[in-house]
Biopython code that builds the backbone (N, CA, C, O; Angstrom):
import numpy as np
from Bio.PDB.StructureBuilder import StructureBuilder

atoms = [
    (1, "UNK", "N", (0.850, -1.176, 0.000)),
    (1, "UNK", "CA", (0.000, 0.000, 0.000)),
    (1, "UNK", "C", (0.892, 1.234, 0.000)),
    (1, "UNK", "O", (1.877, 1.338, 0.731)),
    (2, "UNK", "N", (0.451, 2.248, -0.942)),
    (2, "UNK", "CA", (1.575, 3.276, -0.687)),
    (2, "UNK", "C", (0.882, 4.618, 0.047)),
    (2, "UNK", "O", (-0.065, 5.105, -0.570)),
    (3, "UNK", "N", (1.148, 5.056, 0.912)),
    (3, "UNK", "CA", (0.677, 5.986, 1.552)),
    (3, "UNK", "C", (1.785, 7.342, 1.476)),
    (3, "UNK", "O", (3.011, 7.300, 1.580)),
    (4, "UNK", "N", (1.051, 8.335, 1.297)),
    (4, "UNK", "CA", (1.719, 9.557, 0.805)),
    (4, "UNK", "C", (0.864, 10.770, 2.019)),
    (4, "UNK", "O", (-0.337, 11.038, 2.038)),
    (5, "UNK", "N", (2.128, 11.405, 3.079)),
    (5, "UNK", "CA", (1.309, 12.083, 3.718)),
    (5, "UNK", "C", (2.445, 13.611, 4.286)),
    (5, "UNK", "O", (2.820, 14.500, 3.522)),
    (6, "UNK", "N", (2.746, 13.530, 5.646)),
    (6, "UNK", "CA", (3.589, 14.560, 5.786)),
    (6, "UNK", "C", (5.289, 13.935, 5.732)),
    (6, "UNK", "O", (5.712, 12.779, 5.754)),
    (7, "UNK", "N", (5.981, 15.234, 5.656)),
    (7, "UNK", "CA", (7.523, 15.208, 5.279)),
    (7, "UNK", "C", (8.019, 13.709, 6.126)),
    (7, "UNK", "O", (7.650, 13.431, 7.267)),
    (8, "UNK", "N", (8.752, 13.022, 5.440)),
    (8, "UNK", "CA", (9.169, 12.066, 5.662)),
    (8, "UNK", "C", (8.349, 10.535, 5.979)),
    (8, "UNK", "O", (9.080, 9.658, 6.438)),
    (9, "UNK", "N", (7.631, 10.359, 5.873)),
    (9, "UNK", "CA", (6.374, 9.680, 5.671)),
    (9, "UNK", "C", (7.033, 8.740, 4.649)),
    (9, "UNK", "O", (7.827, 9.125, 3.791)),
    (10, "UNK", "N", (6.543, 7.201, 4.858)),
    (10, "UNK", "CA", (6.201, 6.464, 4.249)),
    (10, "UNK", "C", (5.981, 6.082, 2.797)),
    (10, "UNK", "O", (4.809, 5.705, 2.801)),
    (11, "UNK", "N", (6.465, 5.957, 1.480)),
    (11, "UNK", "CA", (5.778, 5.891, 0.268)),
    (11, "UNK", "C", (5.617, 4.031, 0.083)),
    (11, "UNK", "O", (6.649, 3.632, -0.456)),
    (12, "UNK", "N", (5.085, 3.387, 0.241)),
    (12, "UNK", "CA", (5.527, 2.241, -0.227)),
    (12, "UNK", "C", (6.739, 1.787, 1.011)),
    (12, "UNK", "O", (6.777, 2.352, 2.105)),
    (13, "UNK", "N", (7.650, 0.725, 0.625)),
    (13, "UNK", "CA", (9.007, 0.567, 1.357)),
    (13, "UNK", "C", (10.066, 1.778, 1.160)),
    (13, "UNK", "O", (11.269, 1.522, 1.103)),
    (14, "UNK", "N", (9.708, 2.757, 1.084)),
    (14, "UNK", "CA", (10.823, 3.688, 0.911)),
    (14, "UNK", "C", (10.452, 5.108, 1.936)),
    (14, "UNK", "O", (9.430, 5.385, 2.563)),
    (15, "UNK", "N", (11.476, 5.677, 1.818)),
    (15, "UNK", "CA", (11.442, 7.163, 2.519)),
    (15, "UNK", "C", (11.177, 7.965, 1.761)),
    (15, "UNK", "O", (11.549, 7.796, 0.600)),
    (16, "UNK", "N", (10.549, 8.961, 2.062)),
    (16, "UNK", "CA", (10.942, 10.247, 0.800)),
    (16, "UNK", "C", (10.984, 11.281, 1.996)),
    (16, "UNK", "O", (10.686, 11.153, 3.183)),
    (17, "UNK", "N", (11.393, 12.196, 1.368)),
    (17, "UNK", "CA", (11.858, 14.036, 1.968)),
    (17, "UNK", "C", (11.787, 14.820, 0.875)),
    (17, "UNK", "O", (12.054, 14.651, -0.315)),
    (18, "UNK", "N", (11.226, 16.024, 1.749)),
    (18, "UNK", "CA", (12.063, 17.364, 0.786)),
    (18, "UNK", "C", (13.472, 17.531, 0.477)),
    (18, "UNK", "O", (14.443, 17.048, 1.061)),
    (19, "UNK", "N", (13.433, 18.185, -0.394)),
    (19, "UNK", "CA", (14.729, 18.075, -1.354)),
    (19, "UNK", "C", (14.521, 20.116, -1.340)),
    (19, "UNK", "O", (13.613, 20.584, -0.654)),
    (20, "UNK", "N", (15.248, 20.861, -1.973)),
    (20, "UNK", "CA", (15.815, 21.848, -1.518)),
    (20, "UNK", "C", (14.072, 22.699, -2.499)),
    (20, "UNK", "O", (13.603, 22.226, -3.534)),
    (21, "UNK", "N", (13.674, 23.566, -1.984)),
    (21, "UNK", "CA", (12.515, 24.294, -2.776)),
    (21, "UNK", "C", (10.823, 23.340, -2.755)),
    (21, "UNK", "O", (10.195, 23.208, -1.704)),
    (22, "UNK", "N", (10.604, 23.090, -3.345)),
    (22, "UNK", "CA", (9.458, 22.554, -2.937)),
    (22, "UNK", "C", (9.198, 21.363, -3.408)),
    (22, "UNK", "O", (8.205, 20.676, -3.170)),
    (23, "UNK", "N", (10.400, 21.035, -4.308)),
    (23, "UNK", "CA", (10.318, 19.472, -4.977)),
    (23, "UNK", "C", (10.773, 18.155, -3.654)),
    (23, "UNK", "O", (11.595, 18.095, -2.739)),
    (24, "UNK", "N", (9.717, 17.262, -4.213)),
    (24, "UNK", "CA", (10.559, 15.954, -3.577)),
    (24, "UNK", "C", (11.352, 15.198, -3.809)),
    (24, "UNK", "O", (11.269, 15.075, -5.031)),
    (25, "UNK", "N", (12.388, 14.335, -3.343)),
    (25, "UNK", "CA", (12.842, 13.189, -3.285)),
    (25, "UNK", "C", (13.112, 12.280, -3.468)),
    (25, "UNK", "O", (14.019, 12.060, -2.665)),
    (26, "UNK", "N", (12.893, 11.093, -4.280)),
    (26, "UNK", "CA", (12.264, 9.616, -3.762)),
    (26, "UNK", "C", (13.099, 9.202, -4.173)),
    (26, "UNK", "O", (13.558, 9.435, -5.291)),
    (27, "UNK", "N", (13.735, 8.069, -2.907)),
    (27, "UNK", "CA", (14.541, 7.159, -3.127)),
    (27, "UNK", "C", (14.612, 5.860, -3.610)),
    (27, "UNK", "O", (14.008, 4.990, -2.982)),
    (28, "UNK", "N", (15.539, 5.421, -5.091)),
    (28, "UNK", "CA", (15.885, 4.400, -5.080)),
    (28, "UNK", "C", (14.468, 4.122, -5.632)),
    (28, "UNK", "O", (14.035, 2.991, -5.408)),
    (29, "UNK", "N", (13.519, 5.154, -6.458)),
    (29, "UNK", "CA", (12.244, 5.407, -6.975)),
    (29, "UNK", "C", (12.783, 5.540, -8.725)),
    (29, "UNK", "O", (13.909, 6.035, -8.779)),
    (30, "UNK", "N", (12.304, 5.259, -9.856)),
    (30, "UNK", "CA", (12.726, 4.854, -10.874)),
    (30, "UNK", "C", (11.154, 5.404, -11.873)),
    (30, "UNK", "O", (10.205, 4.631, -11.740)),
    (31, "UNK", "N", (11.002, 6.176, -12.448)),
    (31, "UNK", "CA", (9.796, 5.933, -13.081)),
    (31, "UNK", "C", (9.946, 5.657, -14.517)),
    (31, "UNK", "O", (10.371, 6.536, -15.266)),
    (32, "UNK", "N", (9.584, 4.344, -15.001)),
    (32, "UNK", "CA", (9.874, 3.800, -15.850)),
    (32, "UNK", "C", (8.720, 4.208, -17.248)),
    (32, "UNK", "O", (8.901, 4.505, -18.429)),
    (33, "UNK", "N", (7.680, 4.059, -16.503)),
    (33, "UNK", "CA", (6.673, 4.386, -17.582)),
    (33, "UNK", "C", (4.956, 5.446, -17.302)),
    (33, "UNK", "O", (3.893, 5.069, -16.808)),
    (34, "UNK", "N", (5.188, 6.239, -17.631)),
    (34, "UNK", "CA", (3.971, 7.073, -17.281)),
    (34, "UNK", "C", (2.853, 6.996, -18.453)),
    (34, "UNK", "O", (3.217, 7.148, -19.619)),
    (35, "UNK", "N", (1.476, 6.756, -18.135)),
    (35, "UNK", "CA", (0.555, 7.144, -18.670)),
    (35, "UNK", "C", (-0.488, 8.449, -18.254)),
    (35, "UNK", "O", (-0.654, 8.521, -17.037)),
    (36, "UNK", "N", (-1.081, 9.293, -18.902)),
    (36, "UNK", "CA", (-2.525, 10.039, -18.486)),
    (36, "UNK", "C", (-3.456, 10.007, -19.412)),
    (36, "UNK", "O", (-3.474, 9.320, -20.434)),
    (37, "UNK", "N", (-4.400, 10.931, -18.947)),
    (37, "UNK", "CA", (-5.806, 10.371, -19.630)),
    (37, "UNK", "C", (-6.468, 12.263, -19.595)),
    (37, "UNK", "O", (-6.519, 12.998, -18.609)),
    (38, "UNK", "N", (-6.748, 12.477, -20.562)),
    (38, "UNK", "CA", (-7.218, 14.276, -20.124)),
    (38, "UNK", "C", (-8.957, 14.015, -20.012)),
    (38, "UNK", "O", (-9.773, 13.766, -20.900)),
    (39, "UNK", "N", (-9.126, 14.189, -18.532)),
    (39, "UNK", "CA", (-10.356, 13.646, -17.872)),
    (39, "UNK", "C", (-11.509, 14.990, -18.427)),
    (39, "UNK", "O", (-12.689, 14.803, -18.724)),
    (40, "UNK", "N", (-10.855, 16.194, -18.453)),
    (40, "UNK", "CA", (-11.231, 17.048, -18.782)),
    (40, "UNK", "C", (-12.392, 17.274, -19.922)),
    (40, "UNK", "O", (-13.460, 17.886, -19.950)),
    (41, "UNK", "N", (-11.634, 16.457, -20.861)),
    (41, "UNK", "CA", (-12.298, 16.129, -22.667)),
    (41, "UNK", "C", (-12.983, 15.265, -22.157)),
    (41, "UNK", "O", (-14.102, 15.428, -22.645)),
    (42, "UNK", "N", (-13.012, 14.375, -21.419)),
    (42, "UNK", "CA", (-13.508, 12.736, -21.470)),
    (42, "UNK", "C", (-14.892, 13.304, -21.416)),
    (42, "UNK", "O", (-15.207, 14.176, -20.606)),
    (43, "UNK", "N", (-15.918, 12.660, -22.522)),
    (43, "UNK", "CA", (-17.399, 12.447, -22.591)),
    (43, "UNK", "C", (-18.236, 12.790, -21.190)),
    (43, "UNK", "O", (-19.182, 13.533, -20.928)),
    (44, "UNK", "N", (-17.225, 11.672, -20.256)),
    (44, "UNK", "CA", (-18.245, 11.318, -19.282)),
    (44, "UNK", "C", (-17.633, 11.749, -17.853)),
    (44, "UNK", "O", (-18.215, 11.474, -16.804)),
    (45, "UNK", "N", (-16.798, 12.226, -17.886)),
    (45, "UNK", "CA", (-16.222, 13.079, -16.320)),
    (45, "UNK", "C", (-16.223, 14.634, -16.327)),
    (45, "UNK", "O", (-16.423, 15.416, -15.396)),
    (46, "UNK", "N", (-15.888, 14.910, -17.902)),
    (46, "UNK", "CA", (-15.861, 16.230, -18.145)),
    (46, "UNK", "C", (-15.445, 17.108, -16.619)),
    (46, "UNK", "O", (-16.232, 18.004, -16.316)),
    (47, "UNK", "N", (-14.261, 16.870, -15.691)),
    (47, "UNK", "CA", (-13.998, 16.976, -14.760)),
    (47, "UNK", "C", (-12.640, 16.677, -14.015)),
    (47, "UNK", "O", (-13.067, 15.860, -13.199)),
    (48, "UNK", "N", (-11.751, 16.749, -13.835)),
    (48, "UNK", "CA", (-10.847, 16.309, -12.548)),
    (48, "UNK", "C", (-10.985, 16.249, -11.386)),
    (48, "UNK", "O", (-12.132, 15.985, -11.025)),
    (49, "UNK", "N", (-9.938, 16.455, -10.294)),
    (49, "UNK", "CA", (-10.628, 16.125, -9.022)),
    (49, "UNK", "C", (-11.544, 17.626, -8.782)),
    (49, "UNK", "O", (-11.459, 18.636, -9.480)),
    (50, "UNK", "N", (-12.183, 17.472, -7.911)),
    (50, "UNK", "CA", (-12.785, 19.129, -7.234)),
    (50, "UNK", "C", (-11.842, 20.276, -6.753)),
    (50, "UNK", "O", (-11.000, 20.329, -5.857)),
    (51, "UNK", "N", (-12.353, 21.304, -7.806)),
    (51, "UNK", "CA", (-11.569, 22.636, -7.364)),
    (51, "UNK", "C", (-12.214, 23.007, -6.695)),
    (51, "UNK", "O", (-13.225, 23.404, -7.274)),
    (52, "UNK", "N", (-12.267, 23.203, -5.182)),
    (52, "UNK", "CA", (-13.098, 24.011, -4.453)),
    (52, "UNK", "C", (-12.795, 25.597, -3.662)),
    (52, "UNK", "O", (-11.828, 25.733, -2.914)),
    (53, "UNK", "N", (-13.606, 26.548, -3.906)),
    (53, "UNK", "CA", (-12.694, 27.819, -3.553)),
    (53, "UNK", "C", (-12.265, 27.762, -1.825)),
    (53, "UNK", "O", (-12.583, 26.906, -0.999)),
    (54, "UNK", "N", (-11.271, 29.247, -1.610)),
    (54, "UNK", "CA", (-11.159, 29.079, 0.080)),
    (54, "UNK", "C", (-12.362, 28.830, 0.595)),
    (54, "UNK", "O", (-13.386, 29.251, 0.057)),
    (55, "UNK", "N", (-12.364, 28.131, 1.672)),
    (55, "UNK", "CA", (-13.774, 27.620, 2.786)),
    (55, "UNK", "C", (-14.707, 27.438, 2.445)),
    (55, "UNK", "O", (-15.755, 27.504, 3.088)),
    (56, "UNK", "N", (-14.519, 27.094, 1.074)),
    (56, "UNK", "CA", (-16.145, 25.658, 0.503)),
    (56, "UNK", "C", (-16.199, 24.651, 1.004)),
    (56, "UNK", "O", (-17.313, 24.333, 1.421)),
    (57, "UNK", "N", (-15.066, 23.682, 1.204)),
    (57, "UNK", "CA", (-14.888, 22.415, 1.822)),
    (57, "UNK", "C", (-15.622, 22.634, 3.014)),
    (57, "UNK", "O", (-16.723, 22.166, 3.305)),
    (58, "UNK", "N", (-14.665, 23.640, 3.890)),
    (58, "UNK", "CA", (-15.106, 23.488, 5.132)),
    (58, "UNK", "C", (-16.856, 24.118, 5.954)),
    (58, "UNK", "O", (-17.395, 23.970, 7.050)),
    (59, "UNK", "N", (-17.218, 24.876, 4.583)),
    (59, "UNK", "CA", (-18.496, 25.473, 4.980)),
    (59, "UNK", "C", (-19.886, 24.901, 4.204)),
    (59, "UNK", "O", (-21.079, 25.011, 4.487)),
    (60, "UNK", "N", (-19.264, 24.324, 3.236)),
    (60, "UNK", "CA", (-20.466, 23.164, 2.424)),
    (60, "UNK", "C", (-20.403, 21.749, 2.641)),
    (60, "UNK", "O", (-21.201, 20.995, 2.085)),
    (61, "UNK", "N", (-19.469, 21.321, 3.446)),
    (61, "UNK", "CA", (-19.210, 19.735, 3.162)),
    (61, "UNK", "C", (-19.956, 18.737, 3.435)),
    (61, "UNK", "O", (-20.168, 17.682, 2.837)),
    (62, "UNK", "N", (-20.410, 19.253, 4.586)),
    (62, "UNK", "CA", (-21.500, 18.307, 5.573)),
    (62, "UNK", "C", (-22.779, 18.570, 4.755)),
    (62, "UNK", "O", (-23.306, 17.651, 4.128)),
    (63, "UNK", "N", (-23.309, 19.888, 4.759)),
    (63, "UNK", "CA", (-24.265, 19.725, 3.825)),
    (63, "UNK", "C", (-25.135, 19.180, 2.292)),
    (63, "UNK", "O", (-26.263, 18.941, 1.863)),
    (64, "UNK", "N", (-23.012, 19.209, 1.702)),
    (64, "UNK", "CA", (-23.741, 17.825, 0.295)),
    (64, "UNK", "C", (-23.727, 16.610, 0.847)),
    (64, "UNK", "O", (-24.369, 15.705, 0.313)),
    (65, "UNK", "N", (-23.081, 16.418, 1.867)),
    (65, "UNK", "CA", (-23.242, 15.039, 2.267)),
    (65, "UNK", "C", (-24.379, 14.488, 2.905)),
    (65, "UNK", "O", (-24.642, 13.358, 3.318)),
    (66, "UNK", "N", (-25.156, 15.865, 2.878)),
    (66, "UNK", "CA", (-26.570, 15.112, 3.946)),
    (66, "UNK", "C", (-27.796, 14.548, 3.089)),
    (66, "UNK", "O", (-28.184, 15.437, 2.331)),
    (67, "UNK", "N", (-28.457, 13.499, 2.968)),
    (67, "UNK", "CA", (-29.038, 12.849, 2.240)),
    (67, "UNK", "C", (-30.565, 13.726, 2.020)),
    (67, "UNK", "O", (-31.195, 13.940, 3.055)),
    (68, "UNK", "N", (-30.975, 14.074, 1.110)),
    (68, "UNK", "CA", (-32.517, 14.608, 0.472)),
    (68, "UNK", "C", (-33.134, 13.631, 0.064)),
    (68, "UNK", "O", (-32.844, 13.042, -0.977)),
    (69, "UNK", "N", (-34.348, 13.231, 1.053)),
    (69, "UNK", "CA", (-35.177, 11.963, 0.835)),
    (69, "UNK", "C", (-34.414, 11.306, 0.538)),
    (69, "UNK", "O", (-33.327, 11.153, 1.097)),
    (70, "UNK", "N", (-34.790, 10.803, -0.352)),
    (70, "UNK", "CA", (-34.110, 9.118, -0.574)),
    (70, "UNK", "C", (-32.975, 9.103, -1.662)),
    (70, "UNK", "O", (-32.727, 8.283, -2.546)),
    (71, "UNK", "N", (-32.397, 10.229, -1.320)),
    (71, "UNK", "CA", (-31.133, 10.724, -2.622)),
    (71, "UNK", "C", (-29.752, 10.649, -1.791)),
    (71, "UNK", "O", (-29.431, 11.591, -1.067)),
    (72, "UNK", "N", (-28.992, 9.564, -1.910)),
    (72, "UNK", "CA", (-27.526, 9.498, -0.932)),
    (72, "UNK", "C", (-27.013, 10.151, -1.741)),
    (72, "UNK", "O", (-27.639, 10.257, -2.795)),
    (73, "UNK", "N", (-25.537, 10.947, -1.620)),
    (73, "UNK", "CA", (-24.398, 11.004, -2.487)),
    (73, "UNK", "C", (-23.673, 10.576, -1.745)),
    (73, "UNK", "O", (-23.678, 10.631, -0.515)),
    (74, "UNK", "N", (-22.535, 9.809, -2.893)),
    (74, "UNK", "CA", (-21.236, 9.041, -2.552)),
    (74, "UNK", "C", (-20.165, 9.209, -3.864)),
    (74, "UNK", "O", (-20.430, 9.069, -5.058)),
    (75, "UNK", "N", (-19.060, 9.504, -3.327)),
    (75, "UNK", "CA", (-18.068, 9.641, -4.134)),
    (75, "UNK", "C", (-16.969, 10.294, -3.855)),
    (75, "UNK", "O", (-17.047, 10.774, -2.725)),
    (76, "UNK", "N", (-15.845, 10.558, -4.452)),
    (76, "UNK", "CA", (-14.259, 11.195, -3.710)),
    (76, "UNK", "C", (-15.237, 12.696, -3.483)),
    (76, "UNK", "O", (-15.401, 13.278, -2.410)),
    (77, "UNK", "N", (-15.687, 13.012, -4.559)),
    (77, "UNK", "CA", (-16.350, 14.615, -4.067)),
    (77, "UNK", "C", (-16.410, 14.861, -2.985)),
    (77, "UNK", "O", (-15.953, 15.876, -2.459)),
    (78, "UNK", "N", (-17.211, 13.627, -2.245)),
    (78, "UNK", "CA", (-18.075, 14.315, -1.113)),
    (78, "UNK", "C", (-17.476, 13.462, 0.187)),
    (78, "UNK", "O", (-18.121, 13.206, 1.204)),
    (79, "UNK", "N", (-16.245, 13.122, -0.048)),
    (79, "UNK", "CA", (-15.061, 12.554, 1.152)),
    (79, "UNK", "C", (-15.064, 13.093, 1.950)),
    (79, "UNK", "O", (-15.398, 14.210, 1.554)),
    (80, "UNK", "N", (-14.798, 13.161, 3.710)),
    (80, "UNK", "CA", (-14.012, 13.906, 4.228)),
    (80, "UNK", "C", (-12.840, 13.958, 4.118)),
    (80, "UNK", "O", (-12.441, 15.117, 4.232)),
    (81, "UNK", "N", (-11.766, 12.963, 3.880)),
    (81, "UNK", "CA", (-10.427, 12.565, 3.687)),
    (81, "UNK", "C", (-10.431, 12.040, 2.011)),
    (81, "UNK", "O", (-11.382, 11.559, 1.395)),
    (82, "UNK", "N", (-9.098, 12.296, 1.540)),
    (82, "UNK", "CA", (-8.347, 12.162, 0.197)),
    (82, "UNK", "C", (-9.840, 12.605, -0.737)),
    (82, "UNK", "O", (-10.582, 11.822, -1.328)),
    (83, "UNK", "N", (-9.904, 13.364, -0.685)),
    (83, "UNK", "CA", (-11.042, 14.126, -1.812)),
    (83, "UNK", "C", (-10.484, 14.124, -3.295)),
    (83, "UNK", "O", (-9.412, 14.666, -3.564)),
    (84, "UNK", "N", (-11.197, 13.543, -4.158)),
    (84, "UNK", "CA", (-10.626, 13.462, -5.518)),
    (84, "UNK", "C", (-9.955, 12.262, -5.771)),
    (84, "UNK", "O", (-9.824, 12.025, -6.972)),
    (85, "UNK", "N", (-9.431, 11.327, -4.901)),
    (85, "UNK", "CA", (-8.730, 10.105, -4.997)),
    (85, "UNK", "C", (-9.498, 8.976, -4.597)),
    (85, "UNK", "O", (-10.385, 8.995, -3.743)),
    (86, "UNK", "N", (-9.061, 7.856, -5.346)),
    (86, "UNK", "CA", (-10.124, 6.568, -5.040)),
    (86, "UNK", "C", (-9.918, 6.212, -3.358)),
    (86, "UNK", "O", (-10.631, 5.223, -3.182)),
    (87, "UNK", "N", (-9.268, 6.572, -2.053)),
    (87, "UNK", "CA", (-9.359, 6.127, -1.703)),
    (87, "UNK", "C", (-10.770, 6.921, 0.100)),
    (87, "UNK", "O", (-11.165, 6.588, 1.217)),
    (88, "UNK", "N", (-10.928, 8.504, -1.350)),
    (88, "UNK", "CA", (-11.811, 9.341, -0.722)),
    (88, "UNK", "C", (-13.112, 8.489, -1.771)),
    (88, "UNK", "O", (-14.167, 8.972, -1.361)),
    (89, "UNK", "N", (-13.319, 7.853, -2.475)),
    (89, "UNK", "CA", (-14.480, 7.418, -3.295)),
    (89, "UNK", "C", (-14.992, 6.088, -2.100)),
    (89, "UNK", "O", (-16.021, 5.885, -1.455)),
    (90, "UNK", "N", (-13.932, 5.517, -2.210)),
    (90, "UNK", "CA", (-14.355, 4.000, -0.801)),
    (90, "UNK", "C", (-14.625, 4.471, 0.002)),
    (90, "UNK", "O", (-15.638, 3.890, 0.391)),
    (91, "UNK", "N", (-14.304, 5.591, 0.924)),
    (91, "UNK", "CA", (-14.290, 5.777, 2.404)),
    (91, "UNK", "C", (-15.849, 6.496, 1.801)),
    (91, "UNK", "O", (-16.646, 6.055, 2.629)),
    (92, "UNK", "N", (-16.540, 7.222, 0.959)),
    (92, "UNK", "CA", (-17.643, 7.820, 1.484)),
    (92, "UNK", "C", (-18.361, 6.745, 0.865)),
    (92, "UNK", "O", (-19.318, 6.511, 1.603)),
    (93, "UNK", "N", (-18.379, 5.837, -0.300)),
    (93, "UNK", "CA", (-19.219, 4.834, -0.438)),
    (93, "UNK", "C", (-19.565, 3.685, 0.397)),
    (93, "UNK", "O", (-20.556, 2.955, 0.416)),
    (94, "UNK", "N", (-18.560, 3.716, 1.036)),
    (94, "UNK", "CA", (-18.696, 2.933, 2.606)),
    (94, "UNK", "C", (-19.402, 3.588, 3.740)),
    (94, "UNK", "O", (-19.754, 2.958, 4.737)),
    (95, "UNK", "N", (-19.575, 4.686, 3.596)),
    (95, "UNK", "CA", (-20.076, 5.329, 4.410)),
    (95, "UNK", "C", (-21.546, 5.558, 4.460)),
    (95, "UNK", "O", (-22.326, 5.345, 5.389)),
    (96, "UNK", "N", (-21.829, 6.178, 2.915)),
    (96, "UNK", "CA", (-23.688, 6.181, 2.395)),
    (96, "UNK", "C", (-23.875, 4.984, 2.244)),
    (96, "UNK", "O", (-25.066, 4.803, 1.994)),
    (97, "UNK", "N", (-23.127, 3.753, 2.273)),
    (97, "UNK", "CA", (-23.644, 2.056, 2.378)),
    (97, "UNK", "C", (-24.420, 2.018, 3.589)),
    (97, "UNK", "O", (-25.650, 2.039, 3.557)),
    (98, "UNK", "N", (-23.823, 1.967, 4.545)),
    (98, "UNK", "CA", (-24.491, 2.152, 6.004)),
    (98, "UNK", "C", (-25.676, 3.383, 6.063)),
    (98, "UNK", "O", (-26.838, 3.132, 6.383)),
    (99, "UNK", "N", (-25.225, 4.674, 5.726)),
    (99, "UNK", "CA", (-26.590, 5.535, 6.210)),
    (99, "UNK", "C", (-27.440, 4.844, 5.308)),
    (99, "UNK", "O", (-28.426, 4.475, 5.947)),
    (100, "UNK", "N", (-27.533, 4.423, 3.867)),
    (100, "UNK", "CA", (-28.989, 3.484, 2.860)),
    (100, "UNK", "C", (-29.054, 2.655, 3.715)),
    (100, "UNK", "O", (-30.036, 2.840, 4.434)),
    (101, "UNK", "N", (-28.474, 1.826, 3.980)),
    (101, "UNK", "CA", (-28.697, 0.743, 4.979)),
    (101, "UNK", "C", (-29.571, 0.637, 6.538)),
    (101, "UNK", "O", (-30.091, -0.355, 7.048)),
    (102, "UNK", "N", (-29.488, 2.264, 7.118)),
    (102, "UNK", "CA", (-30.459, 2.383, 7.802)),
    (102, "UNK", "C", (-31.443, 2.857, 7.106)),
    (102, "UNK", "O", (-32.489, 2.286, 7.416)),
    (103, "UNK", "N", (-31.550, 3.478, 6.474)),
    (103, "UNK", "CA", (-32.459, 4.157, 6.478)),
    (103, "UNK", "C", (-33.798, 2.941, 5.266)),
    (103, "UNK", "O", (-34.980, 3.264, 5.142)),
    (104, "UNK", "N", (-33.333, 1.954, 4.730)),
    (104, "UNK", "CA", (-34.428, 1.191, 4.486)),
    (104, "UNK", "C", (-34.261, 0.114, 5.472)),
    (104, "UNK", "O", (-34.672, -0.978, 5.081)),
    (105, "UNK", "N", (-33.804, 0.147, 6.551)),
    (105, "UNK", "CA", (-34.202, -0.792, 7.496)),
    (105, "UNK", "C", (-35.165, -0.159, 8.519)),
    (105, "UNK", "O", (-35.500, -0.957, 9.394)),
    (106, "UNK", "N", (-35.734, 1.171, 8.640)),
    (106, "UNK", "CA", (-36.240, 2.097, 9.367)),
    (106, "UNK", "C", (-37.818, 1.780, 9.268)),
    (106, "UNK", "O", (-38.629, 2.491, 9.863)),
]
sb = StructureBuilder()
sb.init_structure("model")
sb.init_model(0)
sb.init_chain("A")
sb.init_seg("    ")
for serial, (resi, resn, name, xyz) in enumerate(atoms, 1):
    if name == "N":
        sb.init_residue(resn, " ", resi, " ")
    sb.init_atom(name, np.array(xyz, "f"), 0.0, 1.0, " ", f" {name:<3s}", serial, name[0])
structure = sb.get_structure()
């Protein structure tokens, strides 16, 4: 699992650090082959992760997350943690699993 968080932290089996200015590090890290995808054009995302302005996150968040009748949202959008990354898409689809889950057991 590679976890990417504050200075000196963990990537995988390796270390990383800052390196002089704002670039990083990575040791004994090799990138052999890169692909992307411009999500932007794509038909059906027409989107990247969420640009959200200063204190949208923190002053709208709870509120898209709160369910309208019988309408959940789930997705990195509406994460509290890693917003825009699959592992903010699991944590809130795991999350509106359980609130649907009460709420047709009610």
């Amino acid at each position: 699992m590679h976890r990417f968080g504050e200075w000196g932290r963990l990537v995988g089996p390796r270390i990383i650090s800052p390196s002089k200015g704002s670039h990083w590090t990575f040791s004994t890290v090799t990138d052999e082959r890169s692909i992307g995808h411009d999500w932007v054009s794509d038909e059906f995302s027409r989107q990247t992760w969420p640009m959200l302005k200063p204190n949208q996150l923190t002053r709208y968040l709870r509120e898209l997350q709160r369910p309208e009748d019988c309408v959940f949202l789930a997705g990195s959008d509406y994460a509290n943690g890693w917003m825009g990354f699959i592992d903010g898409a699991i944590e809130s689809g795991l999350g509106v699993s359980r609130e649907v889950n009460k709420h047709l057991s009610a």
